[in-house]
DRENTORKOL-3810 file (N, C-alpha, C; in nm, 4 decimals):
REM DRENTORKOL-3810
@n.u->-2.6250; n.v->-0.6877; n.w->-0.3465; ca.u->-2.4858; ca.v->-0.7109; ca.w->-0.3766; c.u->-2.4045; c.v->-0.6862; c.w->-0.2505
@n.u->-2.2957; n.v->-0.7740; n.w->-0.2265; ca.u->-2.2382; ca.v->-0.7294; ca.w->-0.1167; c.u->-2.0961; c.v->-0.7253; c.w->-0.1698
@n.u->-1.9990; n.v->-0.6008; n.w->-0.1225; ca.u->-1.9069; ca.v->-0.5654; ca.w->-0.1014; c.u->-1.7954; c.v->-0.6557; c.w->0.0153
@n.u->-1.6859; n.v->-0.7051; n.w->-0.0360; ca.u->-1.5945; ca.v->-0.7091; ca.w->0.0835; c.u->-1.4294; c.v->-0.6531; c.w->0.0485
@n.u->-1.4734; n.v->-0.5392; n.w->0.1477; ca.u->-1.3761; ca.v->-0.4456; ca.w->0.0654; c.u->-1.2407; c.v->-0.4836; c.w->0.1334
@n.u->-1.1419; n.v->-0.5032; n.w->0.0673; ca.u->-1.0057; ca.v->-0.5572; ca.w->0.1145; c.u->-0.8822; c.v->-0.4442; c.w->0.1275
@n.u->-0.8276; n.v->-0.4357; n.w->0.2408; ca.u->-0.7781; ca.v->-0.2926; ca.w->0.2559; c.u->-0.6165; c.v->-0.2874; c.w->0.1454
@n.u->-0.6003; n.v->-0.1802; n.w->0.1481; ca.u->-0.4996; ca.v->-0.1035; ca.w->0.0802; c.u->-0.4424; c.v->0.0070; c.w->0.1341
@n.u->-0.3723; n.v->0.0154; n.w->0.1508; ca.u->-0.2936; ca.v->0.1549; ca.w->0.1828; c.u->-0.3159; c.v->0.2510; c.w->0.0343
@n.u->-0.3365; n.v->0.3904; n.w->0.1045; ca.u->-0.3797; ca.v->0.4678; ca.w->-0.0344; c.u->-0.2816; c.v->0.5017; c.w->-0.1364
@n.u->-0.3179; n.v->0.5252; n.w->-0.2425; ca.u->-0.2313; ca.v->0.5012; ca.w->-0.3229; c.u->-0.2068; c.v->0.6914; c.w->-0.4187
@n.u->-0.1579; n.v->0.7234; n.w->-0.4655; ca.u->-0.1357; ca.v->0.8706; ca.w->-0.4988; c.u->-0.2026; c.v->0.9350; c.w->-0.5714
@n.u->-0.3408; n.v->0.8547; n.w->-0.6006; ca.u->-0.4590; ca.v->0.9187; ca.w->-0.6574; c.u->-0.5716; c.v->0.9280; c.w->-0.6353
@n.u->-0.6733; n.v->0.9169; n.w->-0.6390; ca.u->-0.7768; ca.v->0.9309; ca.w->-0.6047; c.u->-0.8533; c.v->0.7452; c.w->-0.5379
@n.u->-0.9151; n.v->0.7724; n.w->-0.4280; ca.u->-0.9167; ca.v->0.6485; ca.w->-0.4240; c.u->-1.0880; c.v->0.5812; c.w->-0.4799
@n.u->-1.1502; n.v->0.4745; n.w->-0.4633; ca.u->-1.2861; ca.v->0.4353; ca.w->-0.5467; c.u->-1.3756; c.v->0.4559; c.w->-0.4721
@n.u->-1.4540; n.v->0.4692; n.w->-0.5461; ca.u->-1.5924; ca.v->0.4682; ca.w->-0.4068; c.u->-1.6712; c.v->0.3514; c.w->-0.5186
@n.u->-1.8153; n.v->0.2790; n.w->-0.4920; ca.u->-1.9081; ca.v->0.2092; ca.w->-0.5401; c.u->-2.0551; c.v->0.2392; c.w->-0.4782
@n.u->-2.0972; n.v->0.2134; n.w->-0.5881; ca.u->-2.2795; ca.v->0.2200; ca.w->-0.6029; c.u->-2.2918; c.v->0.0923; c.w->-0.7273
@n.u->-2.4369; n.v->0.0471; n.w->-0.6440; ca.u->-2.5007; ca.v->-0.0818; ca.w->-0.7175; c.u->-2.6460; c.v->-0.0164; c.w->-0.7723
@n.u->-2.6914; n.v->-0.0641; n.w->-0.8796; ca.u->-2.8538; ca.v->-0.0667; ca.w->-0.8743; c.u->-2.8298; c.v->-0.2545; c.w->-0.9412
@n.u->-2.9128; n.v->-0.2883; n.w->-0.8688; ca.u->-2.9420; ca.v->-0.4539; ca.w->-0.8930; c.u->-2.8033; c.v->-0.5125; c.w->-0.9193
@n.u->-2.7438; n.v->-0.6218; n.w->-1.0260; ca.u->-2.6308; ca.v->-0.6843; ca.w->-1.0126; c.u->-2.5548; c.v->-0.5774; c.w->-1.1026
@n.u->-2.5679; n.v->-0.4564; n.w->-1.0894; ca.u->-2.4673; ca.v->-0.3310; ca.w->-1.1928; c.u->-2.3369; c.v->-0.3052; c.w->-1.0656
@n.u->-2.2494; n.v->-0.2997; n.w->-1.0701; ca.u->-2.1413; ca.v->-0.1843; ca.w->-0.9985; c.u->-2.0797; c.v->-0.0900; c.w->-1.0722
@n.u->-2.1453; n.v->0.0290; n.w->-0.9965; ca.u->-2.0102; ca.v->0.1163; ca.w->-1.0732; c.u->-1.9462; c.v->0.1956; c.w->-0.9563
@n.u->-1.8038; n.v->0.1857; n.w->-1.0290; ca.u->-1.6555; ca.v->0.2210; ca.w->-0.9835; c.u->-1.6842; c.v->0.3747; c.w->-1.0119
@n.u->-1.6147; n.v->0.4607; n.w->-0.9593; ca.u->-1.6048; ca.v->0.6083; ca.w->-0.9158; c.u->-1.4836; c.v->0.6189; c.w->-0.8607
@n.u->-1.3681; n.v->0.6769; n.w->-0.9601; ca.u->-1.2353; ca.v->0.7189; ca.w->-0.9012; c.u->-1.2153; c.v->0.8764; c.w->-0.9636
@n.u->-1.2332; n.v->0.9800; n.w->-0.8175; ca.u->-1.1724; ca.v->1.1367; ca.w->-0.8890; c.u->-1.2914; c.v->1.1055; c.w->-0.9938
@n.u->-1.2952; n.v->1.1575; n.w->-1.1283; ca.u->-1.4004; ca.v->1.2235; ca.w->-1.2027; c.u->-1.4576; c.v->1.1022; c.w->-1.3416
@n.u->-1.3704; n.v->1.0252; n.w->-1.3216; ca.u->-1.3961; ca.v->0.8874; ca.w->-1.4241; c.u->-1.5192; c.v->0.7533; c.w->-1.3480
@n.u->-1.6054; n.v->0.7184; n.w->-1.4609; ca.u->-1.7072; ca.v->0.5770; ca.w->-1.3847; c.u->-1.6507; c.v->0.4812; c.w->-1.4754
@n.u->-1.7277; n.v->0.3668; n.w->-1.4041; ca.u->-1.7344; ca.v->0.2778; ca.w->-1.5240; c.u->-1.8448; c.v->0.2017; c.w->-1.4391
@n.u->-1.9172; n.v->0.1059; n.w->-1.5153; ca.u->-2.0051; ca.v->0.0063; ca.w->-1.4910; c.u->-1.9435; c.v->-0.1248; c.w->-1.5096
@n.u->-2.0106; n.v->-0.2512; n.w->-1.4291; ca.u->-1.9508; ca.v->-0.3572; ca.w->-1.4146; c.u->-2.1152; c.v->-0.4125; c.w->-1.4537
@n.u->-2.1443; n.v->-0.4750; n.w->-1.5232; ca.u->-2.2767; ca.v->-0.5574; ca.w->-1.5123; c.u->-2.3192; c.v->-0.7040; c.w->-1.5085
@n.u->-2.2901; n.v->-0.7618; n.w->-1.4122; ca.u->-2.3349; ca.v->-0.9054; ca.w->-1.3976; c.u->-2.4704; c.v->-0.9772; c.w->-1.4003
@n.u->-2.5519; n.v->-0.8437; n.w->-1.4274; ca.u->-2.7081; ca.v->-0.9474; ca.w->-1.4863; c.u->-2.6793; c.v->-1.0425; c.w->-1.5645
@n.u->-2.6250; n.v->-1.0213; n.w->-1.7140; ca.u->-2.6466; ca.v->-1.1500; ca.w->-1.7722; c.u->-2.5778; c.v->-1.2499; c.w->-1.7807
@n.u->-2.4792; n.v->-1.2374; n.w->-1.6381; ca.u->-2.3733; ca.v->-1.3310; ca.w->-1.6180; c.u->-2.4517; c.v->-1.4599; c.w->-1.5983
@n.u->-2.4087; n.v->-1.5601; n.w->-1.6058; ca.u->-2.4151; ca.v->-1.6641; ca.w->-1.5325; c.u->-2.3921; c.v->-1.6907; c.w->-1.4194
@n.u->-2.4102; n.v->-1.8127; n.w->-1.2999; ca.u->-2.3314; ca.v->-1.8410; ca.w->-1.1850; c.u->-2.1270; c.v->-1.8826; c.w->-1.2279
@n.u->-2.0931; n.v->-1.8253; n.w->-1.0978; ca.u->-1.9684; ca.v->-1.8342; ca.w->-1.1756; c.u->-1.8690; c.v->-1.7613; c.w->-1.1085
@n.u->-1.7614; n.v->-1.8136; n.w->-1.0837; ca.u->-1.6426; ca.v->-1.6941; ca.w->-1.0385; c.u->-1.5481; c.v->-1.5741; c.w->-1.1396
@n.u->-1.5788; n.v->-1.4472; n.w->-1.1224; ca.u->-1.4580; ca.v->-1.3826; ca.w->-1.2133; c.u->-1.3907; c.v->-1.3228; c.w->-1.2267
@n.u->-1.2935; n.v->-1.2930; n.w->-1.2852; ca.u->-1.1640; ca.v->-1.2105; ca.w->-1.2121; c.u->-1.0982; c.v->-1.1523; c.w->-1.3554
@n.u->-0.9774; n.v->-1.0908; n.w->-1.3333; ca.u->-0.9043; ca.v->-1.0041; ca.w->-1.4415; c.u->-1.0109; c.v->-0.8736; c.w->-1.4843
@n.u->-1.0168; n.v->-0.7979; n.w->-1.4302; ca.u->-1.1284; ca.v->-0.6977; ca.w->-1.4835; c.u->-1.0765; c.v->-0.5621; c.w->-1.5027
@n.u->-1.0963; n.v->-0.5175; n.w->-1.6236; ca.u->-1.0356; ca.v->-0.4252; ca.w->-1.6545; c.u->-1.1084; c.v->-0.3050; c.w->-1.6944
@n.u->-1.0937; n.v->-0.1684; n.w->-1.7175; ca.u->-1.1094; ca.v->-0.0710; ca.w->-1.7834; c.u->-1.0511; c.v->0.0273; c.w->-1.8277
@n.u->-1.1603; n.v->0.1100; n.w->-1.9036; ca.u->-1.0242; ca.v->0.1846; ca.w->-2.0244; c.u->-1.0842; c.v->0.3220; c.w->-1.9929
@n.u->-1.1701; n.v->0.3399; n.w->-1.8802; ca.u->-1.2311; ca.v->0.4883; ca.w->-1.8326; c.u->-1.1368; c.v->0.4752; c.w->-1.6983
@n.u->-1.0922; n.v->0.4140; n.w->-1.5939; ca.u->-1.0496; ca.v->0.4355; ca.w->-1.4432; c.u->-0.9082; c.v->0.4367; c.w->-1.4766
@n.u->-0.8279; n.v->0.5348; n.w->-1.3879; ca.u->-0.7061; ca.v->0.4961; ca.w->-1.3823; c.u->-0.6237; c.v->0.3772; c.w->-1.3237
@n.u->-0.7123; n.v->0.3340; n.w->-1.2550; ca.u->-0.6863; ca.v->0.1743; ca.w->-1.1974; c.u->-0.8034; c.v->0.0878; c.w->-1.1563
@n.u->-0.7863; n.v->-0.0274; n.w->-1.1350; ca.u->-0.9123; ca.v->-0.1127; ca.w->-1.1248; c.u->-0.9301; c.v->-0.1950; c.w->-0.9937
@n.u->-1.0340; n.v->-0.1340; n.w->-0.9146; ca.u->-0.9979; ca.v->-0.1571; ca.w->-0.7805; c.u->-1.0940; c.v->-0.3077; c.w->-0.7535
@n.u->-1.1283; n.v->-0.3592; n.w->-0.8402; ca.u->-1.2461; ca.v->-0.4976; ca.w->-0.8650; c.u->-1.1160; c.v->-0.5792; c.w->-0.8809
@n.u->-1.1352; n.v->-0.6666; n.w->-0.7522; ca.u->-1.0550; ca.v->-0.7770; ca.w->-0.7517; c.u->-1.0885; c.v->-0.8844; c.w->-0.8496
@n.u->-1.2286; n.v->-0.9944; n.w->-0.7977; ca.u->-1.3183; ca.v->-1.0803; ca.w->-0.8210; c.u->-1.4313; c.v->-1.0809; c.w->-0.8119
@n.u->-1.5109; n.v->-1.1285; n.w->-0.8646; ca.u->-1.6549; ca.v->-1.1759; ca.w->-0.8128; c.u->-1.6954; c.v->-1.3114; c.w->-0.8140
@n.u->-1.8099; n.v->-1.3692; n.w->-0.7061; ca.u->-1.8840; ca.v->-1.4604; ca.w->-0.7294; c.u->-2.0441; c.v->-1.4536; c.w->-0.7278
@n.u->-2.0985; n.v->-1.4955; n.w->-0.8307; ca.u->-2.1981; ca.v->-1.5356; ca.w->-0.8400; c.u->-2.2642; c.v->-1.6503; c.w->-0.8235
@n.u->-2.3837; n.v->-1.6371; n.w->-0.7054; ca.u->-2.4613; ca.v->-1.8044; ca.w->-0.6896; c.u->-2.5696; c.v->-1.7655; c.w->-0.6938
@n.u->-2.6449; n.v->-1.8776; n.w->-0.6616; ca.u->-2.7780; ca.v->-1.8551; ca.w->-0.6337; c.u->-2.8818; c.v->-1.7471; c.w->-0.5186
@n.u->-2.7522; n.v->-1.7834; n.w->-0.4120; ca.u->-2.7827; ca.v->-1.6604; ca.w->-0.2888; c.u->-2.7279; c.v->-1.5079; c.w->-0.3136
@n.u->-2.6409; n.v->-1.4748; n.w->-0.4049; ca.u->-2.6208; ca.v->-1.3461; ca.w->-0.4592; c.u->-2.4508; c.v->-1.3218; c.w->-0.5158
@n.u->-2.4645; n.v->-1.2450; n.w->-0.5421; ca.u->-2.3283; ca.v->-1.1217; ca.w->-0.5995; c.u->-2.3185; c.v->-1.0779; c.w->-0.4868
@n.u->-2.1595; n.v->-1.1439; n.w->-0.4909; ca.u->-2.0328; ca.v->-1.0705; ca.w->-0.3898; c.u->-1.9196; c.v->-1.0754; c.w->-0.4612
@n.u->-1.8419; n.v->-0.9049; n.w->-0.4442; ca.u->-1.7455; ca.v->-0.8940; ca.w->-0.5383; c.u->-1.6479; c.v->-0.8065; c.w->-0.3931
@n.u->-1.4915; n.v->-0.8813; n.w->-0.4403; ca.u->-1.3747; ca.v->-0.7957; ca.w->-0.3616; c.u->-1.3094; c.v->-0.6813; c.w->-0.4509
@n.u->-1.3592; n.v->-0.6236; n.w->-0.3835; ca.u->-1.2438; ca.v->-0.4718; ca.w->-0.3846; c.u->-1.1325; c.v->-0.4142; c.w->-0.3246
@n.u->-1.0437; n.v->-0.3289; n.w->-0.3679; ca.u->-0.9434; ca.v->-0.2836; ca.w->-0.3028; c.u->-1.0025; c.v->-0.1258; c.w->-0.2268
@n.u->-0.9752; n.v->-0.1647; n.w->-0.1037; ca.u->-1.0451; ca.v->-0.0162; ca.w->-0.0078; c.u->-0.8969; c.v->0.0640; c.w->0.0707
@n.u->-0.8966; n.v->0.1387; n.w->-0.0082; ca.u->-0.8050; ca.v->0.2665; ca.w->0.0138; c.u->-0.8246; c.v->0.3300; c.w->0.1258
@n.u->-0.6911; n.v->0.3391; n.w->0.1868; ca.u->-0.6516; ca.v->0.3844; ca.w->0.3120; c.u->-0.5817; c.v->0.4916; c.w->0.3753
@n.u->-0.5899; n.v->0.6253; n.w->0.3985; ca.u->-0.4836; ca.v->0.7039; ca.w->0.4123; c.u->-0.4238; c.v->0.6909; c.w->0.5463
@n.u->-0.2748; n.v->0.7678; n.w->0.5957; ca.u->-0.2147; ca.v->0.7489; ca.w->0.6537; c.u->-0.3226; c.v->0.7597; c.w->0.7952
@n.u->-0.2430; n.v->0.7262; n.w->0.8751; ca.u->-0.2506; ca.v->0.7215; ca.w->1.0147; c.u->-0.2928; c.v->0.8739; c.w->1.0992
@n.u->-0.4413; n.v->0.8917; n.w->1.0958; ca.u->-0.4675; ca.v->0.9912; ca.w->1.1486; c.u->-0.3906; c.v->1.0611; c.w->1.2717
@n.u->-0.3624; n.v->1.2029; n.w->1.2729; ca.u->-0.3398; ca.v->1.2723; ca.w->1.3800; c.u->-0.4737; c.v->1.3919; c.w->1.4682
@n.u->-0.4289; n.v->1.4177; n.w->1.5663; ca.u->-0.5304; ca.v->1.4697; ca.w->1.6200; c.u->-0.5081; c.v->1.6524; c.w->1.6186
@n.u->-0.6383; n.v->1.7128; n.w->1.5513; ca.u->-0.6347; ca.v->1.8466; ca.w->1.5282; c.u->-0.6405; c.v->1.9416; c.w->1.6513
@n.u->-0.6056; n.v->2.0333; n.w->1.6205; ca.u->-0.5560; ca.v->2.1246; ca.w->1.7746; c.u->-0.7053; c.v->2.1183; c.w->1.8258
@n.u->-0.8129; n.v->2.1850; n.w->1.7266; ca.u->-0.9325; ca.v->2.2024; ca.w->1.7561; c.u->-1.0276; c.v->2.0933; c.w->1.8123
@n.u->-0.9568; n.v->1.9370; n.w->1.7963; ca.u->-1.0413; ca.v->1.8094; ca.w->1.8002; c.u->-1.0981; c.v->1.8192; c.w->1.8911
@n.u->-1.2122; n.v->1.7819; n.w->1.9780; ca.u->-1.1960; ca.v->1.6930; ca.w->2.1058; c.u->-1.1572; c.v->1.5985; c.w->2.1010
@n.u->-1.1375; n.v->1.4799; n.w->2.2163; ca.u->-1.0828; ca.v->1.3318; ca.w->2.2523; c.u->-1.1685; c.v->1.2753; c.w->2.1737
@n.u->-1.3127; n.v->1.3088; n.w->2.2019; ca.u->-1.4197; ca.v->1.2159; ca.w->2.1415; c.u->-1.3829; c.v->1.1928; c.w->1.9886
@n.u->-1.4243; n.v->1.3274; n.w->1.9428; ca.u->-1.4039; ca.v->1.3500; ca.w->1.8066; c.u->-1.2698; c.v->1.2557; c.w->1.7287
@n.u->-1.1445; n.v->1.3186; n.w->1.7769; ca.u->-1.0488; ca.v->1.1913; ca.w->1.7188; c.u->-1.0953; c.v->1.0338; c.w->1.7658
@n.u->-1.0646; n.v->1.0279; n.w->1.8338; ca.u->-1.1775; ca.v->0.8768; ca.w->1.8432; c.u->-1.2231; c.v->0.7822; c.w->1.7420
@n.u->-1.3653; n.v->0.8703; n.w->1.7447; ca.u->-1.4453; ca.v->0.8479; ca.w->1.6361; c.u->-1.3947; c.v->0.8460; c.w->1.5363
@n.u->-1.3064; n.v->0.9519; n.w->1.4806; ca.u->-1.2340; ca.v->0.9335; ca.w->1.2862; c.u->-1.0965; c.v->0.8480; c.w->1.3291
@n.u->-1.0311; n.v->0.8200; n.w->1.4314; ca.u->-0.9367; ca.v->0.7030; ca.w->1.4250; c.u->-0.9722; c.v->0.5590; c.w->1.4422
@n.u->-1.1128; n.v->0.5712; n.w->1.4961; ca.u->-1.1730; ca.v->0.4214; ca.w->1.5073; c.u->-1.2243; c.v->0.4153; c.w->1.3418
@n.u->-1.2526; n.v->0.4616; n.w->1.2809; ca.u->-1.3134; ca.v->0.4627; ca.w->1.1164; c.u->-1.1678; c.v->0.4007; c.w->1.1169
@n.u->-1.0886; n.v->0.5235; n.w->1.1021; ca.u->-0.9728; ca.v->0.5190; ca.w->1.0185; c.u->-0.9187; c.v->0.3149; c.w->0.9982
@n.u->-0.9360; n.v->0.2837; n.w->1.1754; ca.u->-0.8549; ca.v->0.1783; ca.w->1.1809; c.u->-0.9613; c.v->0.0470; c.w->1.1741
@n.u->-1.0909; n.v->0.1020; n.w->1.1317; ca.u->-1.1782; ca.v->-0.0159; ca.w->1.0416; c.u->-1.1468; c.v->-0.0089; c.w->0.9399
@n.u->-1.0966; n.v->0.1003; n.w->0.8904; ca.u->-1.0663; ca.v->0.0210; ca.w->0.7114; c.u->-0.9200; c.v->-0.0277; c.w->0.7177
@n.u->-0.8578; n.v->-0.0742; n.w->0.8199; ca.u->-0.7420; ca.v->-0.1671; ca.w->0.7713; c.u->-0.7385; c.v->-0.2984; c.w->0.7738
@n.u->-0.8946; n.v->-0.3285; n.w->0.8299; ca.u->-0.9292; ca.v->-0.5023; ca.w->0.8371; c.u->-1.0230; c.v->-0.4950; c.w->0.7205
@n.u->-1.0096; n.v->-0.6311; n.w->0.6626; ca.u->-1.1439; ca.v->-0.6579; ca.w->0.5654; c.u->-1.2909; c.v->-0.6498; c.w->0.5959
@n.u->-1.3825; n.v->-0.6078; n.w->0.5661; ca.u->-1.5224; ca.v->-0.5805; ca.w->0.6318; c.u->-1.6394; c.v->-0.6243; c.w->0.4918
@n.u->-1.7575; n.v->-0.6136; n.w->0.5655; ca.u->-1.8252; ca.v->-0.6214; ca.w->0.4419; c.u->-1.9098; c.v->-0.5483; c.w->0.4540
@n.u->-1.9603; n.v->-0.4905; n.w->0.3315; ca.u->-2.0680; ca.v->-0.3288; ca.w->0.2785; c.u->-2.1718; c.v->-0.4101; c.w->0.1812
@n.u->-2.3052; n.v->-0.4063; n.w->0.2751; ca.u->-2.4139; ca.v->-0.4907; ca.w->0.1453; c.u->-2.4650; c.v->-0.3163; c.w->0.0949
@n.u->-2.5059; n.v->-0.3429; n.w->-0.0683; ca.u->-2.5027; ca.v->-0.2415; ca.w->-0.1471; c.u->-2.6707; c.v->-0.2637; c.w->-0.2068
END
């Protein structure tokens, strides 16, 4: 399954994380799951997806083909890192170069 996680600025709760086993996703926000299961989907595009366990639903769409499941998500972003007294140069760096990969779209195979 591949992920293309589409950025967001974070939002005042907890933000999602994802795990796959085969065409399953499940969503993980703060202490609530839910499962998404597209095994017995068909090929097909789909969208409007909802649940009644997450406080919000960070599953944009999916498509399904023959070459696989790829679904967009919303990938949560917090503010604009600063650098800790204790940092080194390197160190901020490294967590502001993260930081400022998740404000472009990317893709996460799962």
């Amino acid at each position: 399954m591949k992920l293309i996680m589409t950025p967001q600025r974070q939002r005042e709760y907890a933000p999602a994380s994802f795990s796959a086993q085969g065409e399953a996703l499940t969503v993980t926000i703060g202490s609530a799951s839910d499962m998404i299961d597209f095994g017995q989907a068909g090929h097909g595009t789909f969208e409007e997806f909802a649940s009644t366990t997450l406080p919000w639903m960070p599953v944009l769409r999916a498509i399904k083909t023959d070459a696989g499941l790829t679904v967009w998500v919303l990938n949560d972003y917090g503010p604009e890192p600063t650098r800790e007294d204790d940092e080194s140069k390197d160190e901020f760096a490294a967590r502001y170069a993260e930081w400022n990969r998740q404000r472009d779209e990317y893709e996460v195979q799962l």
